[in-house]
GUDREN-376241 format. One record per residue (C-alpha): residue number from 1; residue in one letter; x, y, z. Coordinates in Angstrom, 1 decimal. Example, Ala and Ser with C-alpha at 12.3 -4.5 7.8 and 13.67 -1.06 7.14 Angstrom:
% GUDREN-376241
bapa:gutor:c1:c2:c3
1:A:12.3:-4.5:7.8
2:S:13.7:-1.1:7.1
END
This chain:
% GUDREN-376241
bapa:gutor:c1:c2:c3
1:X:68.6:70.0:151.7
2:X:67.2:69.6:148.1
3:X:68.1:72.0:144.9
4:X:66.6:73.4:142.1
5:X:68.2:75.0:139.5
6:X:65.8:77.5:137.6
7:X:67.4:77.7:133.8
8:X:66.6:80.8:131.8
9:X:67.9:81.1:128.2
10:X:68.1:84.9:126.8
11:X:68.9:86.6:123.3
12:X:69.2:90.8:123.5
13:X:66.0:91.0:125.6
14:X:68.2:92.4:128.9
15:X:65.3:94.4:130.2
16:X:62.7:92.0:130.2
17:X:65.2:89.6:131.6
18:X:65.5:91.7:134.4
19:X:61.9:91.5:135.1
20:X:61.9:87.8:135.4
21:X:64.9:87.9:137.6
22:X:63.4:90.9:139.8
23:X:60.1:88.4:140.2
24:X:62.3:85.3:140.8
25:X:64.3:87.1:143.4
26:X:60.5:88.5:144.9
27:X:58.9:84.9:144.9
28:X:58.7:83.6:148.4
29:X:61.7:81.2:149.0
30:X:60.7:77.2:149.8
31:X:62.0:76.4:153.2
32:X:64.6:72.8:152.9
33:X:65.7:73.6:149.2
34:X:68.4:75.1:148.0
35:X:67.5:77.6:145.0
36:X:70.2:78.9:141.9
37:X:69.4:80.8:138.6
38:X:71.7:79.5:135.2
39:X:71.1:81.9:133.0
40:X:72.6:81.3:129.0
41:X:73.3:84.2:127.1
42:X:72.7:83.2:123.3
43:X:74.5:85.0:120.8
44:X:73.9:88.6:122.7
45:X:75.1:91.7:121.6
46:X:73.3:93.6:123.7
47:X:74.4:94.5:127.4
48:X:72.8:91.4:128.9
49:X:76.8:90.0:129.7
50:X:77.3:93.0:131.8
51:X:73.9:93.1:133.1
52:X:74.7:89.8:134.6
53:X:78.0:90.4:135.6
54:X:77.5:93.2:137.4
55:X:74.1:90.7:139.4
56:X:76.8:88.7:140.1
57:X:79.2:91.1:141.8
58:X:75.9:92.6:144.2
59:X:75.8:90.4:147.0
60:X:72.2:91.8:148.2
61:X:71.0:88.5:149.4
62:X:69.5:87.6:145.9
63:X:69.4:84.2:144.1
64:X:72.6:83.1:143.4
65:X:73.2:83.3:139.8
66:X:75.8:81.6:137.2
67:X:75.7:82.2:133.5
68:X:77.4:80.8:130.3
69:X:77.4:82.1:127.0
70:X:76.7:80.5:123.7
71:X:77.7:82.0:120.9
72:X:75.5:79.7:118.2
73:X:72.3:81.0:117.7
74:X:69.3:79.6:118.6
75:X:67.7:78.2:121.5
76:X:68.4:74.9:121.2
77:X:72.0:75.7:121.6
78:X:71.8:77.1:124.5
79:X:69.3:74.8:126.1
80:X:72.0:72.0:125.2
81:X:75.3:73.9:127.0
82:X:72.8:74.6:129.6
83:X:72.1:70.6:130.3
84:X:75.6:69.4:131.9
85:X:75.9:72.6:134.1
86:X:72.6:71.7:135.9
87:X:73.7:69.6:138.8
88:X:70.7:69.8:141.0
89:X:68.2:67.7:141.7
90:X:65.1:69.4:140.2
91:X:65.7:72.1:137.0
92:X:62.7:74.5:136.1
93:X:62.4:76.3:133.1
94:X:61.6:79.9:132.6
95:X:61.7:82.1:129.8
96:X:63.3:85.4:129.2
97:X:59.9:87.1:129.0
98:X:58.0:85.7:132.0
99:X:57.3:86.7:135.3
100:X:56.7:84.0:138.1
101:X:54.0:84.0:140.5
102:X:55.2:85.4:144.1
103:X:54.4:81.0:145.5
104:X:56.5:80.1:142.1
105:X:59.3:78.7:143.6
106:X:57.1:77.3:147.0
107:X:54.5:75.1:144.7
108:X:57.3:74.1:142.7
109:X:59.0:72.6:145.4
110:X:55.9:71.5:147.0
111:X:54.7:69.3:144.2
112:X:58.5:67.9:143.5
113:X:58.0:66.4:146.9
114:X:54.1:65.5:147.1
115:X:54.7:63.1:143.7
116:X:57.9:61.4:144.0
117:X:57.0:59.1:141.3
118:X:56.3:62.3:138.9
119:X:59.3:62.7:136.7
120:X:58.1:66.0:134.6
121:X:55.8:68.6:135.6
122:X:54.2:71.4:134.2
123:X:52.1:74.5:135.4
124:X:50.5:77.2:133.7
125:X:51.3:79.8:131.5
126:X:48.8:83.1:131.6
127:X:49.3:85.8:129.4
128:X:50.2:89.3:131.4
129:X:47.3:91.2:130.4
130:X:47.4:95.1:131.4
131:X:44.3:95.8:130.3
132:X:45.5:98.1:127.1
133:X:45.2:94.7:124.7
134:X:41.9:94.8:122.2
135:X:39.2:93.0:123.0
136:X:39.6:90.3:120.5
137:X:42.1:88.8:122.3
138:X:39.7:87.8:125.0
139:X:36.8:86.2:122.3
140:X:36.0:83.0:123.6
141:X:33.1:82.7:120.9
142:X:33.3:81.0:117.4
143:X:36.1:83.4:116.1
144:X:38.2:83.3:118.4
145:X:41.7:83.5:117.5
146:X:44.4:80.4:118.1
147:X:46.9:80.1:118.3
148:X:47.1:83.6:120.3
149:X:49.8:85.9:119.6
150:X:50.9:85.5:123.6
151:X:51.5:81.8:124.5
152:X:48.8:80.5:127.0
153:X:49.0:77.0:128.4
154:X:46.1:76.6:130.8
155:X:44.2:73.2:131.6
156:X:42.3:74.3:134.8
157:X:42.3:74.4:138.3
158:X:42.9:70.5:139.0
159:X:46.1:68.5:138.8
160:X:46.7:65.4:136.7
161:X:48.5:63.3:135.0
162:X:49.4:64.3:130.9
163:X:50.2:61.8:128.1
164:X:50.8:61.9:124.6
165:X:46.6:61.8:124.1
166:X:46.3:65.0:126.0
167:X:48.0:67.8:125.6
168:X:51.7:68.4:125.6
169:X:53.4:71.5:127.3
170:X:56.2:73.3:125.9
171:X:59.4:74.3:127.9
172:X:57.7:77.6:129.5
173:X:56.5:76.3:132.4
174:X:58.2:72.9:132.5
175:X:60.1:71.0:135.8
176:X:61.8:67.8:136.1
177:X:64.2:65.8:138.3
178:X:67.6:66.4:136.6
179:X:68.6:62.6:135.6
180:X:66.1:63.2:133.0
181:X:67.8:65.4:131.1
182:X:70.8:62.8:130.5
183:X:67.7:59.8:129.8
184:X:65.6:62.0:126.8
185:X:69.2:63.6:125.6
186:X:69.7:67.2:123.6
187:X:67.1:69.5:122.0
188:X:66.6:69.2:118.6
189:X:68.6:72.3:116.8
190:X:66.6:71.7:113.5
191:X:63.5:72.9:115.4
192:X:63.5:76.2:118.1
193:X:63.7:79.7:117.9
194:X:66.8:81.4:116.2
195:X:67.1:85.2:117.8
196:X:63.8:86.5:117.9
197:X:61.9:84.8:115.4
198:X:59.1:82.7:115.8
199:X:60.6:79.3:115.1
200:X:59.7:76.4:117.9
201:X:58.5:72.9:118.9
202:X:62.1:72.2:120.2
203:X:60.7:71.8:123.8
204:X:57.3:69.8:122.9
205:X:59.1:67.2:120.7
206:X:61.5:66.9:123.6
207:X:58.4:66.6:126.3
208:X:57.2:63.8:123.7
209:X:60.5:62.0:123.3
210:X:60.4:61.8:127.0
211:X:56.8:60.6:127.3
212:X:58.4:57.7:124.8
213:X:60.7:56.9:127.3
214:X:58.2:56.3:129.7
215:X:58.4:59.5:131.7
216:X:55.3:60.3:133.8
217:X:54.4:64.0:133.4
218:X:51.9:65.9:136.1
219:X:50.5:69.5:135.5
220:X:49.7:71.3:138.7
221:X:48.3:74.6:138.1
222:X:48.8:76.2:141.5
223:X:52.6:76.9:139.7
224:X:52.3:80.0:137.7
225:X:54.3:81.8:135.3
226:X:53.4:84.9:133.1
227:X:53.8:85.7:130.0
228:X:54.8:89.5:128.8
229:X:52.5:90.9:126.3
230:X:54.1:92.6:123.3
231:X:51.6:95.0:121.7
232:X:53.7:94.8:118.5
233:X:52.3:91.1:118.5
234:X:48.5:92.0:118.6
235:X:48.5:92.7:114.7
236:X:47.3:90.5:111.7
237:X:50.5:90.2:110.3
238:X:52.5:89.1:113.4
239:X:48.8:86.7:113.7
240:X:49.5:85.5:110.0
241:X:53.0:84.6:110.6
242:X:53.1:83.0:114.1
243:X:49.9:80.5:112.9
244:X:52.3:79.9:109.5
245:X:55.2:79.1:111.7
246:X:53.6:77.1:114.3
247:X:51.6:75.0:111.9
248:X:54.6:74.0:110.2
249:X:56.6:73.1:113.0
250:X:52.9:71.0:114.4
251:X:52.7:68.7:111.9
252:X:56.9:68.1:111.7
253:X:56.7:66.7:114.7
254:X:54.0:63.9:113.7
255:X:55.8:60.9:113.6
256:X:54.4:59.2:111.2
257:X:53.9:62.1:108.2
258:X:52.0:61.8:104.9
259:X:53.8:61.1:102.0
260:X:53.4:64.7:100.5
261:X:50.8:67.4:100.9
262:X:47.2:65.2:102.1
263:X:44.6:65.8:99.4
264:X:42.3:67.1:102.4
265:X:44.7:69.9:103.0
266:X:43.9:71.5:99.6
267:X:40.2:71.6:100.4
268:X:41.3:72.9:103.9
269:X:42.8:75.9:102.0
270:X:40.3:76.6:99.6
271:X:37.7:76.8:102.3
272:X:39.5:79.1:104.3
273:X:40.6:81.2:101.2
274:X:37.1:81.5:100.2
275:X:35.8:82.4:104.1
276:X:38.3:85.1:104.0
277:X:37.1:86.7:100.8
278:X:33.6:86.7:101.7
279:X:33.5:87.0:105.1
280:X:31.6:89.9:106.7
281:X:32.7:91.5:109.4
282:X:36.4:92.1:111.5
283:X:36.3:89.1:113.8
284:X:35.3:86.7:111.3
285:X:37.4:88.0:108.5
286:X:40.8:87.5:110.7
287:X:39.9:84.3:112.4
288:X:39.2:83.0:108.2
289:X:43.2:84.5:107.4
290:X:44.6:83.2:110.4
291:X:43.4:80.1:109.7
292:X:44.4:80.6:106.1
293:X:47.7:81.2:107.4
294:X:47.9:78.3:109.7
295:X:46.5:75.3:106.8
296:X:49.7:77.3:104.9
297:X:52.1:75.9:107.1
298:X:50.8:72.4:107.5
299:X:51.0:72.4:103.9
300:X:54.6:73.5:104.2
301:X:55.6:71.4:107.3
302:X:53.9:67.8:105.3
303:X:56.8:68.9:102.3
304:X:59.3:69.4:104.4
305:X:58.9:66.2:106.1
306:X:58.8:64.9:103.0
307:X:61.9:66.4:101.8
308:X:63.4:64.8:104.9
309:X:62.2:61.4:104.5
310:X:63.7:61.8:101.0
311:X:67.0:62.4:102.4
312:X:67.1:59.6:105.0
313:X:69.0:56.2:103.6
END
């Protein structure tokens, strides 16, 4: 019999959390495996302690569930009191605000045993469109907006095998056999979200530190996870800020960073600054401020890695 923990961190989101255990507990269950939920409350002050508590104490032939709580805030916390609980042999991730597929759990499993030489996997992440979201979001055309406001991680319909040329998944849809947790080590606290803002990059520089190790990572799109869609998010500002954020936390994970702000970023700026102001039109006008936005913080993520190199002996 195999196992497979499925690890979900949560901050004062209780009713979305609910969701993604409701569609965990209506996936289809993999026959020869063995299947728990760890669930880490981070800093909640909401009713999500009771919430699982009281899952806990209804023994309706549901998932069986533990949970911890970490009172530091921030992801990375939590991922990292999280990482000695997990005793089985495979551990997926799943965020607070997805929903998995109904053959989550089955193509999970399934791939886990068609590559035994595959130590991380990935699958896809698909934003859970309604249908009420503005047509922008769906622009596939020059002015299309990126990074979206609702994370999207989708490489097509074929497996294969990802490197550190190609491009690198974060800890949405991510699974891995558990001794490589102990092997690639804890997730960096100085990156990650804190609450609910938009910090990150704490699971991508942990996928690359792993890829350093000389771990072999496979995506197979057949496992699916979805992504709730906030319509507070579909707005310029929250736009502005997310690219700002991301940016930042892109270019602090470049290993080898410039010493100070690139001389090609300022004519990156200018560029964009003057596309905004004189761009005609919705569509092209936000694509030229979110890009504004986004050359912003690559800007502000090459001086703090330059502060930090500064600080270093």
């Amino acid at each position: 019999m195999n196992d497979l923990t499925v690890l979900i961190c949560t901050h004062d989101r209780v009713d979305l959390l609910g969701k993604t255990l409701a569609s965990l507990n209506a996936a289809e269950r993999p026959l020869g495996w063995r299947v728990e939920i760890l669930v880490i409350a981070n800093a909640c002050t909401d009713a999500t302690q009771g919430f699982l508590d009281e899952y806990q104490r209804a023994a309706d032939g549901r998932l069986p569930l533990r949970w911890r709580a970490e009172p530091t805030p921030g992801k990375s916390h939590a991922l990292n009191l999280a990482m000695p609980l997990v005793t089985a042999a495979m551990v997926a991730f799943v965020d607070d605000d997805h929903r998995v597929d109904p053959t989550y759990l089955v193509e999970m499993c399934h791939a886990a045993e068609a590559y035994p030489d595959v130590d991380l996997f990935c699958g896809r992440i698909l934003p859970d469109w309604d249908g009420s979201e503005p047509a922008w979001v769906h622009d596939r055309g020059p002015y299309r907006i990126y990074p979206l406001p609702v994370p999207r991680f989708d490489l097509g319909e074929a497996p294969r095998a990802l490197n550190l040329d190609t491009a690198i998944p974060g800890g949405g849809n991510l699974f891995l056999r558990q001794p490589w947790l102990a092997k690639v080590g804890g997730f960096a606290t100085d990156f990650g979200p804190v609450g609910h803002n938009l910090g990150g990059a704490e699971d991508l520089e942990w996928v690359m530190r792993a890829l350093r190790l000389g771990a072999r990572l496979h995506y197979v799109p057949s496992v699916v996870q979805h992504h709730y869609v906030d319509a507070a998010r579909l707005t310029l500002p929250y736009l502005m800020q997310k690219a700002f954020v991301r940016s930042a936390s892109t270019v602090r994970l470049d290993s080898k960073p410039a010493s100070g702000v690139p001389r090609f970023m300022y004519r990156k700026l200018f560029g964009y600054l003057f596309s905004a102001l004189t761009a005609i039109g919705t569509d092209r006008r936000r694509f030229y401020l979110v890009r504004l936005a986004a050359a912003l913080g690559e800007a502000r993520g090459y001086q703090q890695n330059n502060r930090a190199r500064h600080r270093q002996p």
